[in-house]
N, C-alpha and C positions, 0 to 999 in steps of 0.2 A: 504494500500500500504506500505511495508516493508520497504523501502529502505529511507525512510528518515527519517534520525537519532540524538542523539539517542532516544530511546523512555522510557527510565525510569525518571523522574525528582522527585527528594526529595524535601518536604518543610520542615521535620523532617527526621531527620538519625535515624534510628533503628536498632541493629546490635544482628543476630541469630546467634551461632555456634551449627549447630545439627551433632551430632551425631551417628553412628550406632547401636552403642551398649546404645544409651538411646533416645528414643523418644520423652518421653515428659519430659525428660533434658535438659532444653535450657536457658541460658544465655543472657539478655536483658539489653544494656544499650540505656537510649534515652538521645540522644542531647536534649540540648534549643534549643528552634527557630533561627534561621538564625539572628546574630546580625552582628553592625559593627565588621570588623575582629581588633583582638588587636593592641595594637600601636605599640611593640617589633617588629624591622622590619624583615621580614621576604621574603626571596627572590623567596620561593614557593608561598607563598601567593600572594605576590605581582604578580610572574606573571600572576597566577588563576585568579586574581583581574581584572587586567588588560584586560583578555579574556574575561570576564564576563561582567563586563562595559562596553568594547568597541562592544561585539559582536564579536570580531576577529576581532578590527579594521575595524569593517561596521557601526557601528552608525554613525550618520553625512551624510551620500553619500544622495543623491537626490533621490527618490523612486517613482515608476510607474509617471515617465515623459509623458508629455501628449504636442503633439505641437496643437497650434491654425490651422482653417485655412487656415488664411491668411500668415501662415509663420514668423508671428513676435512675439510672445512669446510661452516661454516655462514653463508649470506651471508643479509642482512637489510636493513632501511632503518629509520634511528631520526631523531629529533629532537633539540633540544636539550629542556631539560624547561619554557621559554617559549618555543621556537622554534615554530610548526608547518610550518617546511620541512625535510622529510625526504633524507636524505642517503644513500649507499648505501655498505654497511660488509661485510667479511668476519672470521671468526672462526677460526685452526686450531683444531681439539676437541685435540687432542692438548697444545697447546703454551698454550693460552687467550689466544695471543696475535689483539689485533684493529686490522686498517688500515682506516684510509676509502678507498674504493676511487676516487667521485667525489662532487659537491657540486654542486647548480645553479650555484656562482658559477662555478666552474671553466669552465661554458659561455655563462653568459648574461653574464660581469662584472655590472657595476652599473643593467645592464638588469632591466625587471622582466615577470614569468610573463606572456604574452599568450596569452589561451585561446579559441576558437574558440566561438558561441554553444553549436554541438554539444559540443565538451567540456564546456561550463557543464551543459549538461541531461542529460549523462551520468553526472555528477558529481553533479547534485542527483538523479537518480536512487538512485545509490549511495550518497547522504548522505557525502560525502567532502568534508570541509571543510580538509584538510591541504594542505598546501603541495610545492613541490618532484619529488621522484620519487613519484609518489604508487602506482607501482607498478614492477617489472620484471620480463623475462624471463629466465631460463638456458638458453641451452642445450642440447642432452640432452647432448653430450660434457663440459657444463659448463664450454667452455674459451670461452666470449663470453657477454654480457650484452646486454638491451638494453632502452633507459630512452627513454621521451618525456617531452619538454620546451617547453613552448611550439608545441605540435604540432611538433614535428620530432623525429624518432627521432636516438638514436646506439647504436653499436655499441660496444663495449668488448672490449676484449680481457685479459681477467683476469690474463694473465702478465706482460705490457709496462704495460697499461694505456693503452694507444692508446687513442685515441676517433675514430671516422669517423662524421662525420656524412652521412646517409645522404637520398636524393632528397626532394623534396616537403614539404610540411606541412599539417599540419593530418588526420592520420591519426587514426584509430580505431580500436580495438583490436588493436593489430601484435601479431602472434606467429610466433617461429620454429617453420618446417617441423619436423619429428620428424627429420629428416636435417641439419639445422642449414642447410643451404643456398640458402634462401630464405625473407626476412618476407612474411606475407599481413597486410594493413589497408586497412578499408575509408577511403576518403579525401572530399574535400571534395566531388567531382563528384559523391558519392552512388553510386560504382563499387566494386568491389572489387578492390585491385590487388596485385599481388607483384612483390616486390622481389627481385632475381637478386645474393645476394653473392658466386657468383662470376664477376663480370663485373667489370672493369677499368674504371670506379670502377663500381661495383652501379648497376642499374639499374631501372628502376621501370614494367612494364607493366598496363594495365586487363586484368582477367582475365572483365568480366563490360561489358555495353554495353546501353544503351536507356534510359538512369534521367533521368528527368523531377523538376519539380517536388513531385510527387505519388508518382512510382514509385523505389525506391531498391533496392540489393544488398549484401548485405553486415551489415549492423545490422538488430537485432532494435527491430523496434515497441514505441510505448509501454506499451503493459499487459504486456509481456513483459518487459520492464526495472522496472517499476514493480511488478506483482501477481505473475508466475511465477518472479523470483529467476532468468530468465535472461537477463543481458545480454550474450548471444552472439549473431552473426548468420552464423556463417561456422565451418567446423570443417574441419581437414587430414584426408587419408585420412592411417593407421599409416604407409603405404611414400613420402608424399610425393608422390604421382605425381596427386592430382588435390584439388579442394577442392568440398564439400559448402556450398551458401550462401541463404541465404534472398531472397526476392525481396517485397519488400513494395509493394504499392498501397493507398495512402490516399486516391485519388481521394474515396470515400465516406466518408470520416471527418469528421466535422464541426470546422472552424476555428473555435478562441479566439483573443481577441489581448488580448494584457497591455501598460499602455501605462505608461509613466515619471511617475508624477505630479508628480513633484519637477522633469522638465526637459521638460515640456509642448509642446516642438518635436519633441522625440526619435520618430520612427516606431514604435508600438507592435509588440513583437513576435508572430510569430502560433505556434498550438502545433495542431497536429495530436490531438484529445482526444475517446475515444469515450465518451462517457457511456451511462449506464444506458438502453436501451434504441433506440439507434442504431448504424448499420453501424460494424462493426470494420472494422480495415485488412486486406486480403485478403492471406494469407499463400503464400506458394509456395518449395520445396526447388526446386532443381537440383545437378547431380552436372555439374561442368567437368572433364575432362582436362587434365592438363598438358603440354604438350610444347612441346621448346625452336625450335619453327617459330612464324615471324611470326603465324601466323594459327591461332588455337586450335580445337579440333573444335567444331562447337556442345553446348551442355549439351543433360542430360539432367532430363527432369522425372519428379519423384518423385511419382506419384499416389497417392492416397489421396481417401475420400469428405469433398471440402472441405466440400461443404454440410452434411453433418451431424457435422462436426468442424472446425470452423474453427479453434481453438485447437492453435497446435503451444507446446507445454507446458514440451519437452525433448529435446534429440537429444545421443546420444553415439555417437560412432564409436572403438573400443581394439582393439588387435594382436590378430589371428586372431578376432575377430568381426567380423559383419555392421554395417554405421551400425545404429544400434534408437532411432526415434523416439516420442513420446508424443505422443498427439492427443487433444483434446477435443472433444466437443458444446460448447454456450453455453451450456446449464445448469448445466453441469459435472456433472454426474450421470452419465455415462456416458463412459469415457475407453479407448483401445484402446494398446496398445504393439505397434509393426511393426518388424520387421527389412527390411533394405532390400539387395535384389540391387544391387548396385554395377556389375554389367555391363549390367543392363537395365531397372535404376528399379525397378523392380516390387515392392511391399512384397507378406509377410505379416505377419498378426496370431500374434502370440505369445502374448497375453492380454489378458482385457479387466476392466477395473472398473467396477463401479455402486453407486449408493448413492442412495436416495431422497429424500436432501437436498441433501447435495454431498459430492464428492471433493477431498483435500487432497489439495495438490501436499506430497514431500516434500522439500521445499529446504532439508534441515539438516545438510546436506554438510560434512565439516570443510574448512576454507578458504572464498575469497568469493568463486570464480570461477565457484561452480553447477556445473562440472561431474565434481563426485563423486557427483550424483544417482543412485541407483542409476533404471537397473540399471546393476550393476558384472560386467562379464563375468571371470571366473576367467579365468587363463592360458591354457590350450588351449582357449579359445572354445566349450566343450560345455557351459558353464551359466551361469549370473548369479543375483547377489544381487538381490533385490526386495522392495522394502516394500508393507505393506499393512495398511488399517485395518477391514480384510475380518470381522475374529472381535472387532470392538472395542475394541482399541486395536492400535494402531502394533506392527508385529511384522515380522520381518527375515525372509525365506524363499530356499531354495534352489532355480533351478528349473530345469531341463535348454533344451537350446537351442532346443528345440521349444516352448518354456515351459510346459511339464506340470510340474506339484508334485513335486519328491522330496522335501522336509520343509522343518517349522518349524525358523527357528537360535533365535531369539529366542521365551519363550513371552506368552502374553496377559499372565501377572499383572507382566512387566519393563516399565518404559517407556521404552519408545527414543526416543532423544532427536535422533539422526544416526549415518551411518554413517563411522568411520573410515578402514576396509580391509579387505584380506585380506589374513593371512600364510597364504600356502599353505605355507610351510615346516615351520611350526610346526601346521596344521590349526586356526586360528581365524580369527572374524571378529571384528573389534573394533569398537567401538560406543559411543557415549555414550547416558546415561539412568539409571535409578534408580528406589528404591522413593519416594523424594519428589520429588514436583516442581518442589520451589523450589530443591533442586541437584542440579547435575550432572554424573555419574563419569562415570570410563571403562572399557568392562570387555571382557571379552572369551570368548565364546562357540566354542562346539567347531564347525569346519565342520561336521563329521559327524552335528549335531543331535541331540536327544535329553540333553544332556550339563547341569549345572547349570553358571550362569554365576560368573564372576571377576572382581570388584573388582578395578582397576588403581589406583584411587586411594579416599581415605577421609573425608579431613579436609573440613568442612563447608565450600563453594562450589563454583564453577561449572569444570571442568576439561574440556580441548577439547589433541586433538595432531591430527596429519599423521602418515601414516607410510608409512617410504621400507621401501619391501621390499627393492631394491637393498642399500643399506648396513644393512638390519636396525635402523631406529632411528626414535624415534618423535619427535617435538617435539611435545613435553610442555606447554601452558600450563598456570601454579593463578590463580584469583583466587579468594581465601578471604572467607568472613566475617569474621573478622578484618584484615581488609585486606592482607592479606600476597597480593603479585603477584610471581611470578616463572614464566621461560620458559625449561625446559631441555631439553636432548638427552639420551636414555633411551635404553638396551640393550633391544632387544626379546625378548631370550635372559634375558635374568637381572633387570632392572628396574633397571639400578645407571646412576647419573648419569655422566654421559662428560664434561657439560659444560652451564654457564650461561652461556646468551648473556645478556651485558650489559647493563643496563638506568642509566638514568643520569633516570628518573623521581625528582622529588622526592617523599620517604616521605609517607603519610597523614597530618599528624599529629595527629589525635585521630579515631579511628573513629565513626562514627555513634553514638547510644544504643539506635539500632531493637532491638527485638525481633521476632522473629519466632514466632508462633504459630498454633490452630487454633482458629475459633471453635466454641465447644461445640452439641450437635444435631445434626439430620438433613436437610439436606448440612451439610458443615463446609465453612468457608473458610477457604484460606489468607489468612493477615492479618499485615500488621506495624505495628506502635504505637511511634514516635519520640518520646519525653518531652524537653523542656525538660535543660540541663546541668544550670541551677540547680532541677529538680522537687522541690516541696515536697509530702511526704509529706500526706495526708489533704483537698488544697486540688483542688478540681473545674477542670478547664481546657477553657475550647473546643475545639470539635474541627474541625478542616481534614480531611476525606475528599481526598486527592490521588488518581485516579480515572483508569484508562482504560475498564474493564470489557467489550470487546470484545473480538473475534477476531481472532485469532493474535498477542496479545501478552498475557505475563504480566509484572504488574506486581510482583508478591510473590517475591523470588529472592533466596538467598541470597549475595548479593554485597554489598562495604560504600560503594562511591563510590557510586555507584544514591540512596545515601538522605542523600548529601549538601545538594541541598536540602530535604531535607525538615527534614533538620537544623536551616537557617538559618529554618524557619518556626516549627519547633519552639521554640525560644531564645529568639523574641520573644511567647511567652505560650503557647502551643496544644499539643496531643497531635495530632499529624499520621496518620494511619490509610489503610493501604492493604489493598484486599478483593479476591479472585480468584473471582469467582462463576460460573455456568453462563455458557457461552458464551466461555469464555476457554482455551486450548488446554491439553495435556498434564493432563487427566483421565479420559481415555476419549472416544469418540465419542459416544456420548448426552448427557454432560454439556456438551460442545463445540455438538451442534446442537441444544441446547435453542431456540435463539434463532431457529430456521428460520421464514422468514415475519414474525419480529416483532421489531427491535432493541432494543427498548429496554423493554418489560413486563419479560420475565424479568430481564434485567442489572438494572432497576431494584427489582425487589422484593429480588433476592441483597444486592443492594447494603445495602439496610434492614433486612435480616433482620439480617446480619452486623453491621452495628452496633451493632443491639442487642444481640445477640448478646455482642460485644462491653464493652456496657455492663454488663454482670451478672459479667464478668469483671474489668473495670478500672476502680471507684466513682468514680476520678477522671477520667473523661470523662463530661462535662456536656454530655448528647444535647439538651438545651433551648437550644445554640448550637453550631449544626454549620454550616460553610461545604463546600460540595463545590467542587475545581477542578480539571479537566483540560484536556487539549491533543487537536486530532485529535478522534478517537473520542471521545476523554475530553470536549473540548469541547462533543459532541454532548449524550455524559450528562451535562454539567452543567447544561446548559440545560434539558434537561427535567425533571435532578431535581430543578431549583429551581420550573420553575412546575409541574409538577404536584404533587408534594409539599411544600409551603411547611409543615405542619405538622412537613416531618422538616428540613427543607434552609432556613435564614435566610437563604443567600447563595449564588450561584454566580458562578463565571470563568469562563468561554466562551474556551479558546484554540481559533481557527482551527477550527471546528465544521464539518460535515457538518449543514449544516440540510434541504434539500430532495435527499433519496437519490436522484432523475431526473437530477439533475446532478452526481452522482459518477461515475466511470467502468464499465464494462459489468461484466471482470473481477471487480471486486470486490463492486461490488453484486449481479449477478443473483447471483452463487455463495449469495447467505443471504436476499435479497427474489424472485428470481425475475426475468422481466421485466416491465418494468410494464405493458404490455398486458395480459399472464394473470393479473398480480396486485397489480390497483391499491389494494386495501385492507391489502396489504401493508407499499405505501409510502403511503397517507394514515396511517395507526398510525404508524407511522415518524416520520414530518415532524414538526419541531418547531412550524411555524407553526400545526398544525393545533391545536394547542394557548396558540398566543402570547395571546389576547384573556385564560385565565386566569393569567398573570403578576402575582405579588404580592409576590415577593422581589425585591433588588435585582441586577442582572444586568451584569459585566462584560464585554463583548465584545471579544478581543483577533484582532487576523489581518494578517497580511502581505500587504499591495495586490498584491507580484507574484508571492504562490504560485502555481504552476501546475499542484499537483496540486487541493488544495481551495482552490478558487479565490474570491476575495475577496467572490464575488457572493453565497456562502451567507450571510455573517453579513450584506449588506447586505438580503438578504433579510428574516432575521428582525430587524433593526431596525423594516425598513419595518411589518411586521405587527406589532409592538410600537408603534408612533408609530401604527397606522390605528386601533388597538383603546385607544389612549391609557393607555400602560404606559409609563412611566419604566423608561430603561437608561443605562448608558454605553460609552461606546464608544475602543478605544483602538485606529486604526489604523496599522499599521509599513510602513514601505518598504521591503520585504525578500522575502523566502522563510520562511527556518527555522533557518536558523544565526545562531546567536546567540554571536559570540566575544568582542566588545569589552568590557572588564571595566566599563565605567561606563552602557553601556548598558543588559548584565544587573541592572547591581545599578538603575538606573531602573524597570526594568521588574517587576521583584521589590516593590520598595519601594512601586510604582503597585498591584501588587496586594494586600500586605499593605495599606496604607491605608484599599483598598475593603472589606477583610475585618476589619480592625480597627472602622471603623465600622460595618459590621453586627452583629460579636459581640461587639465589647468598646465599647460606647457609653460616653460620657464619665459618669460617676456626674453626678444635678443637684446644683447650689448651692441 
C-alpha cells in the first residue's frame, strides 16, 4: 500500500552522482553510522532533532486506549515524549488517578527487544516503528492483560499484577478467546496454536498441521496485510468453542531476495511478492473445532468460487451472527459478501458489489485492528451495517440478515469517512466524515434512517473515538489545526467529559504557517500554501510542490504536525504547496476513478492546473521556479512531472518511486491498471522509463536498498534508462526500508535534498 510514507529510511548515507556520459564513473562517499549530533548549536539540526525524538510531537500521547467494562478504567500504552518504548498504564475515570501497570524492563532487565524476521515484516507492514509493548490485549472480564515481548507472551493479572510468562516464542498475533480461557497465535512453525490457561502451568497445542515452507495457517498473506488493511489470519467463534483460520499456499508466488549490502557475507533475505500480473498466494478458510481430547476433529473447508474470487478481502464473525466473509475477483470489480453455516461450511451470498473500475475496500474502521469493517451485525443478528459507494459516494446502509435493503443511514450528499458503532440504546449509528474533506467529525445518524445527521464535534481537524456500548462511553481523540491534541473519555448520554487520559507529549511549539484553501475554477482543489516565518510581503518565492497525488491518500488535511516539514523547507526561502487532485480519495467516486487505466495524465494535469491556479491567487509564488518532490507514489509523480513537463517543473526528488507498474504488487496495481496482459498500454503510459530518453531537469533519486514493498530495483531501473538515453541524475541510495528516526540522519537527508533544490531554483547570482 503506497500511500504511507515515507518509505526510504537510511541507517548509512551513501551518496552516487552518475553520470551520462560515464557509467561506471561514480563517486562514493559513506557517512559513519548515525552518532550523537555535534555540540556547535545548530538551528537545523536542532529542529530535525526535535522531529525525530518527539515523532512530531506524538511521543508521550496514550496509545490504543482500551475502556473496561464496567466503565471505570481506562488502560493505554504511552511513551516517554523521546522515548519510543511504550509502557503499559491504567487510568480510574473516577478518581484520574494513573499507575504503570508494567514496562519492558521489568521483563527483559538490560537485555535488548529480539524480534523474529516475521515480527520485522509485520511491523513494516503496519509501519510500526515504536518500541516496547507495541500492543495488548484485555480481557472480556477485563481482569488479565496480555502483552508480547521479544516474541514471548505474558499474562498479567491486573489486581496483583502477577506476570506469567507463558509457553513458546516467537508468536503472532495472540489473542484471548471471548471466554478468557484460552490465547490463539499463530507461531514460528507456520501453525496455528492455542494456549490452554487453565492448565497447570498453560499449555501450548498446534490446532492446525501440514505447513511447509510455502504453505502456512494462521497469518494473513502479503497483499492482505499490505493493500486490504487486514492483518488477521485466524478469528475465535462468539462461544469459544472453535477457530475460523486461513490457510495460505504461496507455492506460486514469485521469490524476491533483498540482500545486506553493507555486510556482503550476510544471506540475502527472501520475501514471498506477487507483483502485477503473476499468481497470488492461494487462499483457503477452514472452520476447526475445539475440544479438550488429544486429537482434534478434522477442519472444515469453507467453499466458495476460489477461481473467480481469489481475494478474501474480510471476515468477521460477532455474537448471534453467522462468520460473513468478503471475497473478490482480481479485478476487483466485482466483490460478493457470504454468510457462512458454521455447522457445514457452506456459504450464502448476502450481497454482491460491482463497479466498472474498481471497488474500495472500506478499511476506515475506528481502531487499527481492521476488524470494525463493516459489516457490523446489530445485537440480535437480524441485520448489519454496510457501506457502499453504490449511488457515488460512500454511504452507510441498513440491511436485514438476508441482506435485502431496508434503508439508507447515511445520505449521498454526507461523506463518510469510517464507521464508529452502534448504540442501539440510544437508536444511532455513529460515524466519522463531513461536508469537507480535509477534516474530520464525528456524528451521529438515526438507526431508523430517514433522520438529519449530528455533529458530535466542531472545531477544525481530524477527530476519531471507539465506543464501548457496554459502559456507554466513547474515547474521544481531537487533533486540531491548531495543534491542540488531546484524548478523552465522553458520556454517550449527555456529551460531558468523564475524563482525560494523560498525555505527557511535548507541546507544538510554534504551529505550522500553512494555510489551507481552494483553488479557484472548475474542479477546485484542495491546496495548502506554507510561507516562510520571516515572509516578506510583495517578494516572489520558489515554489516546492510536496506531492503524493494518488490513490487513497490525501495529502491536504487539516491537521498541524503533517506540515511540519514543510515548514522546515519553507524557512529556508520557498512557499511549499500541497494539491488534492482527481484520483485522490474522499471526493466522490468519479473524481477518485478518474485515473482508471492511466496514473499519471490526469494526476499530472490536476496537479498544473492547481498551481496555476494557485498563482493568480498568491502573486508571491514565482511559477518560473517550481521544484516538485515526493515519496512512494509521490516519487513516481515526481519523476515524471519533471521530465515530461520541464516547462512547469525545474526540479524533481524521486523518493522510493514506482517506476515500472509490472513490478509492483497485483493488489494494488490491477485494482487502477488492470492486468497487464489485457492492458498493456495501460502500463507503457504508466512507466516512467517510457518517457526517460526526454529528461531535461535535474533529477534526484532517493530509495532504501532493503524496501520490500517498492523495491530498490524501480529506481535502479530508471537510472539505467536515464544513463542508456545519456541524461544526467543523481542518485542517493539508503540502507534501510522507510523509517527514518535518527535525528542526524533526517536532518542529512533533508539538507541533501534542499541543496539539490536550492541549486536548481535558487542559483548562485554571477560575479
Amino acid at each position: 500500500m503506497l500511500p504511507r510514507l515515507p518509505r526510504s529510511a537510511p541507517v548509512f548515507l551513501l551518496t552516487f552522482l552518475f553520470l551520462a556520459s560515464a557509467r561506471s564513473a561514480l563517486s562514493a562517499t559513506a557517512a559513519t553510522p548515525p552518532s550523537a549530533p555535534p555540540a556547535a548549536a545548530d538551528p537545523n539540526l536542532a529542529y530535525f532533532r526535535d522531529l525525530a525524538e518527539t515523532r512530531n510531537y506524538t511521543l508521550g500521547r496514550p496509545v490504543a486506549p482500551k475502556l473496561t467494562p464496567d466503565g471505570k478504567h481506562a488502560l493505554f500504552l504511552r511513551s516517554a515524549p523521546r522515548d519510543p518504548t511504550l509502557k503499559l498504564y491504567e487510568l480510574d475515570l473516577a478518581t484520574g488517578r494513573e499507575r504503570e501497570l508494567l514496562t519492558p524492563a521489568q521483563l527483559l532487565g538490560d537485555s535488548a527487544e529480539n524480534l523474529s524476521a516475521e515480527e520485522k515484516a509485520r511491523r513494516e507492514r503496519a509501519r510500526q516503528s515504536l518500541k516496547g509493548f507495541t500492543s495488548f490485549q484485555l480481557s472480556q472480564d477485563a481482569t488479565r492483560l496480555l502483552v508480547t515481548l521479544s516474541g514471548k507472551l505474558y499474562l498479567v493479572h491486573r489486581a496483583s499484577l502477577r506476570v506469567t510468562e507463558l509457553p513458546g516464542r516467537g508468536w503472532l498475533d495472540p489473542r484471548f478467546s471471548p471466554d478468557g480461557r484460552s490465547i490463539a497465535a499463530a507461531g514460528p512453525d507456520r501453525e496455528l496454536h492455542v494456549i490452554d490457561l487453565t492448565a497447570t502451568p498453560p499449555s501450548a497445542r498446534a490446532v492446525t498441521a501440514g505447513a511447509t515452507a510455502t504453505l502456512s495457517h494462521g497469518t494473513a498473506e502479503f497483499v492482505a496485510q499490505e493493500e486490504m488493511s487486514r492483518p488477521r489470519g485466524f478469528w475465535w467463534s462468539p462461544d469459544s468453542r472453535a477457530l475460523l483460520y486461513q490457510q495460505t499456499d504461496e507455492s506460486a508466488v514469485e521469490k524476491r531476495y533483498i540482500a545486506d549490502a553493507l555486510h556482503p557475507a550476510t544471506p540475502p533475505t527472501s520475501f514471498f511478492y506477487p507483483r502485477a500480473g503473476t499468481p497470488n498466494a492461494t487462499v483457503r478458510l477452514f472452520l476447526v473445532p475445539l475440544s479438550p481430547a488429544p486429537t482434534l476433529p478434522p477442519p472444515l473447508a469453507l467453499p466458495w468460487d476460489h477461481a473467480a474470487f481469489p481475494y478474501l478481502a474480510h471476515v468477521v464473525w460477532q455474537k448471534n451472527a453467522p462468520p460473513t466473509i468478503l471475497v473478490q475477483n482480481r479485478e476487483q470489480t466485482d466483490q460478493r459478501l457470504l454468510a457462512v453455516d458454521p455447522a457445514t461450511g457452506t456459504t450464502t451470498e448476502l450481497l454482491r458489489e460491482t463497479d466498472a473500475a474498481w471497488l474500495n475496500l472500506d478499511d476506515n474502521a475506528a481502531g487499527s485492528t481492521g476488524e470494525r469493517r463493516p459489516p457490523l451485525w446489530l445485537d440480535d443478528g437480524e441485520s448489519f451495517l454496510w457501506t457502499t459507494e453504490r449511488r457515488g459516494t460512500w454511504q452507510v446502509e441498513l440491511r436485514a440478515a438476508s441482506g435485502a435493503l431496508l434503508r439508507e443511514i447515511t445520505p449521498t450528499t454526507f461523506n463518510y469517512r469510517g464507521l464508529v458503532g452502534i448504540d442501539e440504546d440510544s437508536g444511532a449509528v455513529l460515524v466519522r466524515g463531513g461536508p469537507d474533506p480535509r477534516e474530520v467529525h464525528l456524528w451521529s445518524f438515526p438507526l431508523s434512517g430517514g433522520g438529519k445527521g449530528l455533529p458530535l464535534t466542531r472545531a477544525r481537524g481530524q477527530h476519531s473515538a471507539t465506543f464501548s456500548a457496554e459502559a456507554r462511553l466513547l474515547l474521544r481523540t481531537t487533533d486540531l489545526f491548531d495543534g491542540t491534541w488531546r484524548a478523552e473519555v465522553v458520556s454517550a448520554d449527555d456529551d460531558r467529559v468523564v475524563a482525560t487520559l494523560p498525555s505527557v507529549a511535548e507541546p507544538l511549539p510554534r504551529r505550522p504557517t500553512t494555510e489551507l484553501t481552494r483553488t479557484p475554477g472548475t474542479p477546485a482543489f484542495d491546496a495548502a500554501v506554507t510561507r516562510p516565518r520571516h515572509f516578506t510581503a510583495g517578494q516572489k518565492y520558489p515554489v516546492i510542490l510536496v506531492v503524493y497525488a494518488g490513490p487513497t491518500s490525501k495529502r491536504v488535511n487539516a491537521e498541524a504536525r503533517g506540515y511540519l516539514p514543510d515548514q522546515w523547507l519553507a524557512d529556508q526561502g520557498y512557499l511549499v504547496v500541497r494539491l488534492d487532485g482527481r484520483g485522490t480519495p474522499w471526493r466522490g467516486r468519479d473524481w477518485e476513478r478518474a485515473i482508471k487505466g492511466n496514473f499519471i495524465d490526469v494526476a499530472l494535469a490536476d496537479q498544473i492546473a492547481g498551481l496555476q491556479a494557485l498563482g493568480s491567487l498568491y502573486p508571491e509564488l514565482d511559477l518560473a521556479r517550481v521544484g516538485v518532490s515526493g515519496w512512494s507514489f509521490g516519487g513516481y509523480f515526481s519523476a515524471m512531472a519533471a521530465i515530461r513537463r520541464p516547462d512547469i517543473f525545474q526540479a524533481g526528488v524521486v523518493g522510493a518511486p514506482v517506476i515500472t507498474w509490472e513490478n509492483y504488487d497485483t493488489h494494488y496495481t490491477e485494482r487502477y491498471l488492470g492486468l497487464p496482459s489485457a492492458a498493456p498500454e495501460a502500463y507503457r503510459v504508466s512507466n516512467v522509463t517510457t518517457y526517460a530518453a526526454q529528461s531535461s531537469r535535474p533529477l534526484l533519486l532517493i530509495h532504501g536498498l532493503t524496501d520490500d514493498n517498492v523495491y530498490f530495483q524501480h529506481t535502479l531501473q530508471l537510472a539505467d534508462a536515464l544513463y542508456l538515453a545519456g541524461k544526467p541524475y543523481e542518485l542517493l541510495p539508503m540502507l534501510g526500508t522507510h523509517m527514518v528516526n535518527d535525528p542526524l540522519v533526517k536532518l542529512r537527508q533533508q539538507t541533501r535534498i534542499l541543496d539539490f533544490l536550492n541549486r536548481a531554483l535558487q542559483p548562485t547570482p554571477a560575479r
